[in-house]
C-alpha positions as CSV (number, residue, x, y, z in Angstrom):
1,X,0.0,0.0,0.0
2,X,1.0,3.1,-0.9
3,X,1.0,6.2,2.1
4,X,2.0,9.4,2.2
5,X,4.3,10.6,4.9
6,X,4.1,13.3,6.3
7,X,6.9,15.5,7.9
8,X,5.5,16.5,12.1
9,X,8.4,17.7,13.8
10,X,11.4,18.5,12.4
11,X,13.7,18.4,16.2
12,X,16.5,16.1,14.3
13,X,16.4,14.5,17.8
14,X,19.9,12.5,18.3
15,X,17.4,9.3,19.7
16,X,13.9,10.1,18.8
17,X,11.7,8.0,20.8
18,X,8.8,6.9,22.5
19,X,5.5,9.1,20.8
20,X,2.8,9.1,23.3
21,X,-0.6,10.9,22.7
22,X,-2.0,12.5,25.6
23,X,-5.9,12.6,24.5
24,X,-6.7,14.9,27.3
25,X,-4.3,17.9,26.4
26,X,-4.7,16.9,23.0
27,X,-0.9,17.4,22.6
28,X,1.9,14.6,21.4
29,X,5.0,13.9,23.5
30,X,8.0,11.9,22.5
31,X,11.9,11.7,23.6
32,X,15.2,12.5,22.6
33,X,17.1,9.9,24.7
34,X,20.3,11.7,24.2
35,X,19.1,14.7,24.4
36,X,17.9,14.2,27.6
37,X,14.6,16.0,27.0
38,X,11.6,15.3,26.2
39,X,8.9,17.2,23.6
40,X,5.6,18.2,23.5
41,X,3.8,19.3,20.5
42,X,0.2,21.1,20.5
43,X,-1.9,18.6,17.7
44,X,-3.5,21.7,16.7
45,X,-1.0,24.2,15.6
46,X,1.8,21.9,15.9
47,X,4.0,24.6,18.2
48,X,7.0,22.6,20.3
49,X,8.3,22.9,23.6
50,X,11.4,21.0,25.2
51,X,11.7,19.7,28.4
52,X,15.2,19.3,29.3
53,X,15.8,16.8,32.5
54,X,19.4,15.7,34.2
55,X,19.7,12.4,32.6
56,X,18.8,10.5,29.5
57,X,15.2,9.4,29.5
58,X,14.5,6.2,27.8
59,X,10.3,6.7,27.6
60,X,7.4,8.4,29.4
61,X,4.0,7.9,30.7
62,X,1.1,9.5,32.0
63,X,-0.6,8.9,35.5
64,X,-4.2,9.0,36.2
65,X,-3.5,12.2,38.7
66,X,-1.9,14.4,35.4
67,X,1.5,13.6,36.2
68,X,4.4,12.6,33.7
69,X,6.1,9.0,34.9
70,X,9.8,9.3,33.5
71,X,11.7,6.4,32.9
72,X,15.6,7.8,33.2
73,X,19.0,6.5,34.0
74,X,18.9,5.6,37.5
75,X,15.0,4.9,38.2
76,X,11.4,6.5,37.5
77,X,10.5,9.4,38.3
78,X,7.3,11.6,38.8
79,X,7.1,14.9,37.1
80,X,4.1,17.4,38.7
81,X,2.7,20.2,36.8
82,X,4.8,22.4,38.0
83,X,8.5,20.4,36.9
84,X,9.5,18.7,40.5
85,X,10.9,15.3,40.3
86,X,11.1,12.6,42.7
87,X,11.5,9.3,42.4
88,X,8.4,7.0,42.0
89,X,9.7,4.2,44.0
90,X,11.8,2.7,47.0
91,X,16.0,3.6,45.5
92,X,17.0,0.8,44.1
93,X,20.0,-0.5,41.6
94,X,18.4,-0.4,38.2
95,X,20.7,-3.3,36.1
96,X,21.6,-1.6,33.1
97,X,22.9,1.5,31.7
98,X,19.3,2.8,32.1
99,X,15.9,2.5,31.2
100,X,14.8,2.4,27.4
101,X,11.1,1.5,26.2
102,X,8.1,0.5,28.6
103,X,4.3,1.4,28.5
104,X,1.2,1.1,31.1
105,X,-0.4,-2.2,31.0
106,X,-4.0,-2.5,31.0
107,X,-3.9,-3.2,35.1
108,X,-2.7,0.5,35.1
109,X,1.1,-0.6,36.0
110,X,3.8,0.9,34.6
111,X,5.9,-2.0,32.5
112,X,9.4,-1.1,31.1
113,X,13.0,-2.5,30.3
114,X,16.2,-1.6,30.4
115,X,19.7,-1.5,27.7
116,X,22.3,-3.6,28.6
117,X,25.3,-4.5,25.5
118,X,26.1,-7.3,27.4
119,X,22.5,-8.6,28.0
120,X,22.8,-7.7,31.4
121,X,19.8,-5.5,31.5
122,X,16.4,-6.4,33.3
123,X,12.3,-5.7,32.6
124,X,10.2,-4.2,35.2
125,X,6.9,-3.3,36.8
126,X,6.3,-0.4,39.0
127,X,2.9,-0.2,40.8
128,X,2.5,1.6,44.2
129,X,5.6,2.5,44.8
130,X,7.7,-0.9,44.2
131,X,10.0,-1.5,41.3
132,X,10.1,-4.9,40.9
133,X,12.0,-7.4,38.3
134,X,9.8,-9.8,36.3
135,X,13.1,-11.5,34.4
136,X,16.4,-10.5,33.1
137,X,19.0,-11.4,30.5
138,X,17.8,-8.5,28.4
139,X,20.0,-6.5,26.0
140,X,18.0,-3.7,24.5
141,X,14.8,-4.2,26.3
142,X,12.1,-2.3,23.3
143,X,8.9,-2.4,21.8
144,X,5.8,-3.7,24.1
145,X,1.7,-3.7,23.6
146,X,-1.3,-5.6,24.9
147,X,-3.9,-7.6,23.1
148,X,-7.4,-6.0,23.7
149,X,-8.4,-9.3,26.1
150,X,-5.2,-8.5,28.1
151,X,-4.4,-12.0,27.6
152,X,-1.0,-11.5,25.7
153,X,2.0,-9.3,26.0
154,X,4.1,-8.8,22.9
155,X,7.7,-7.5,23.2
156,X,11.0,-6.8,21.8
157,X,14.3,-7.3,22.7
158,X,16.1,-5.6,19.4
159,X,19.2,-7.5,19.2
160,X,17.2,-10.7,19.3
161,X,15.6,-9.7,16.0
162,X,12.4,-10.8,17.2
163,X,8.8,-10.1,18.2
164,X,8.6,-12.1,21.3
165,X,4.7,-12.7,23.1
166,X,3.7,-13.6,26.7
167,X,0.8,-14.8,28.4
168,X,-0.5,-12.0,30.6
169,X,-2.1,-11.9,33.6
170,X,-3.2,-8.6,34.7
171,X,-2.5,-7.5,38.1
172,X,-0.7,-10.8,39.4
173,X,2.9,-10.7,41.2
174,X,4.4,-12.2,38.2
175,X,2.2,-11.3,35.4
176,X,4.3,-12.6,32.4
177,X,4.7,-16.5,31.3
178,X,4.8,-18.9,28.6
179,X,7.5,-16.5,26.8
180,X,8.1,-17.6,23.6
181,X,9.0,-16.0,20.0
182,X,5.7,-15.2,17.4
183,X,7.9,-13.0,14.5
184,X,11.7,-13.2,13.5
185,X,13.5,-10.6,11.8
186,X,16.1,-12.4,10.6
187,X,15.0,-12.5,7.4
188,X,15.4,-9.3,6.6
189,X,19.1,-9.4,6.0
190,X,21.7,-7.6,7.8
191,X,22.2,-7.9,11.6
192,X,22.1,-4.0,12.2
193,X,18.4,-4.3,11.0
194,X,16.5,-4.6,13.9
195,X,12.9,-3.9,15.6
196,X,12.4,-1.6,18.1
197,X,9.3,0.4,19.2
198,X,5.7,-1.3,18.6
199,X,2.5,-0.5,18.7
200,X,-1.0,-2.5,18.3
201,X,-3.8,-1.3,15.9
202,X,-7.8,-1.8,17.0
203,X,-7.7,-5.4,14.4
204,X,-4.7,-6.5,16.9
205,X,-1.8,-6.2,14.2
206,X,1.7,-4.8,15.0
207,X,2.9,-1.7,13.7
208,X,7.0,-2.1,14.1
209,X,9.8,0.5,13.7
210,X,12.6,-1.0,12.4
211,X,16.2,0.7,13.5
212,X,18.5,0.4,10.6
213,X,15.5,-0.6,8.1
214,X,14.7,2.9,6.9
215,X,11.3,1.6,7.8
216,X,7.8,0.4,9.8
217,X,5.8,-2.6,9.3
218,X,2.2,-4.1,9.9
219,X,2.5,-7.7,10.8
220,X,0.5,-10.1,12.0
221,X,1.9,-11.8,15.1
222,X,-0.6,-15.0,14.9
223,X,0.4,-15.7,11.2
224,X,3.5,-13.5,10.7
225,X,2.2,-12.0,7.4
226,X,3.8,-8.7,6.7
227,X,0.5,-6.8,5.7
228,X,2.0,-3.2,5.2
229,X,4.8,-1.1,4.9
230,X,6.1,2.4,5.4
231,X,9.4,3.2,4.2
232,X,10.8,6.2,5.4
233,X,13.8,8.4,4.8
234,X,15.9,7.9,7.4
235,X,17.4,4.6,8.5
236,X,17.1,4.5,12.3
237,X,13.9,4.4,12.6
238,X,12.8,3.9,16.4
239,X,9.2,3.6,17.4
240,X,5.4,4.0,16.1
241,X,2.1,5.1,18.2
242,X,-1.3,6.5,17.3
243,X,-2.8,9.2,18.3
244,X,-5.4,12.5,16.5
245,X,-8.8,12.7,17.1
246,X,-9.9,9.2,15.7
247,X,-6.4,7.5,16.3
248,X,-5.7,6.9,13.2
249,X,-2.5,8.8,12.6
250,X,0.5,6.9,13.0
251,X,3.1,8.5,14.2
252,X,6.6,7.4,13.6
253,X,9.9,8.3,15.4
254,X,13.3,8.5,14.1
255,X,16.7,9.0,15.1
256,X,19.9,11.1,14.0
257,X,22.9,9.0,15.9
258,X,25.4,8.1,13.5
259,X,23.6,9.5,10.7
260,X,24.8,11.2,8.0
261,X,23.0,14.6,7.7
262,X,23.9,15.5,3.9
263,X,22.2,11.9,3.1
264,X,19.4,11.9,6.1
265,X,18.4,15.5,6.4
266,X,15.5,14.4,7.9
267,X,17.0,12.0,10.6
268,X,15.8,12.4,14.1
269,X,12.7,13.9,12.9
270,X,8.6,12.8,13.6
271,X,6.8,12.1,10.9
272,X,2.8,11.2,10.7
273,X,0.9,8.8,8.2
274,X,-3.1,8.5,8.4
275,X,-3.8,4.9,8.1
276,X,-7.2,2.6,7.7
277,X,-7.3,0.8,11.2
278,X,-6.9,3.0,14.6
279,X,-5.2,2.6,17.3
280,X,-6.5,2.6,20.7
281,X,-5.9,5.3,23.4
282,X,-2.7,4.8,25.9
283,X,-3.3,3.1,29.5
284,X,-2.7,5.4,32.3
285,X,-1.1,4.6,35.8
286,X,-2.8,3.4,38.4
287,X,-0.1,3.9,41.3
């Protein structure tokens, strides 16, 4: 199919990530990981304002009380409306370099991973004030959604190369099982070509970003049919998520690290494509 992208926000982020529509402000946020910021753009005249914060900030979510949960180097934070930061949970020592992807599940906890080279990292679930480990052994801990029956978990771990799935179990001590692997990468060709950030559409197919595929595609996890494709003109491209009115434009993240700016002018920028099945809105935490 054929779609034409659309240029949002031209930030040239160094790591673009995690695009998060907040339906309640009607405005878009997303990350610069090493930018250590994050943005947020008004959905109606598309003006930006940057957050700068004292680490690198892997992804962000929104609480049921209006306060920003901020996944960063050494923990989660809250953020109030009026900027004051303090940590969401008990200290603790976060394995990994620091936190990367991670959404609210549909029990209203906060689920997230962490980047490790040597697959050292961990994934995580903070709910009332407790950060607690649901397994390790991860290296770049990335891309996560919910079926609409709560029943399954997808999730990436990039370096895999895979779209792994879990029973879920909302709400219980250890709420992921029965991991095993639904989608392999692996034949796309080179090793750098990996997925990353995910998203689920209302007809349960994943939208993947894939970093080093100068694209985003819909698959289906039960039969692994690619159904559609967005190629893009930047190579690192980092994570998808709906949001608009009806949820139906997909926004895509991308990153400028390593890229070449003459080739990629375009790299680290947001771009938005309207496509035929929504998405649903973003959980909020419970905590």
């Amino acid at each position: 199919m054929t779609h034409k992208i659309a240029l949002l926000a031209k930030t040239n982020s160094i790591v673009g990530e995690g695009p998060l529509w907040n339906h309640l402000e009607k405005k878009l946020y997303f990350v610069d990981i090493r930018g250590k910021c994050f943005w947020r753009m008004d959905w109606n005249d598309q003006t930006l304002q940057r957050v700068d914060l004292p680490q690198q900030l892997g992804c962000l979510a929104f609480a049921e009380n209006g306060d920003l949960l901020l996944a960063m180097e050494d923990g989660v934070y809250r953020r109030n409306e009026a900027g004051e930061l303090r940590l969401a949970h008990a200290p603790a020592k976060i394995k990994g370099r620091r936190f990367n992807d991670g959404k609210v599940g549909p029990d209203g906890r906060f689920y997230l991973g962490t980047t490790d080279d040597a697959g050292q990292g961990a994934f995580y679930c903070l709910h009332d004030g407790q950060l607690v480990e649901l397994f390790g052994g991860a290296y770049c801990a990335n891309g996560l959604d919910w079926t609409a029956d709560a029943g399954t978990m997808y999730y990436v771990d990039s370096p895999v190369r895979a779209i792994e799935m879990f029973d879920f179990c909302p709400g219980a001590p250890q709420p992921l099982t029965n991991r095993r692997r639904c989608w392999d990468a692996k034949h796309l060709g080179p090793q750098n070509v990996q997925p990353d950030g995910m998203c689920i559409d209302a007809e349960g197919m994943l939208w993947t970003a894939f970093w080093g595929g100068w694209m985003a595609l819909r698959i289906n996890p039960k039969t692994g049919e690619v159904l559609d494709k967005l190629e893009l003109p930047v190579e690192r491209v980092s994570s998808c998520a709906f949001a608009g009115e009806n949820m139906d434009q997909l926004i895509v993240s991308t990153a400028a690290y390593q890229a070449d700016m003459h080739e990629q002018p375009l790299a680290g920028c947001i771009f938005r494509v309207q496509v035929d099945v929504p998405g649903v809105l973003p959980n909020r935490y419970k905590g």
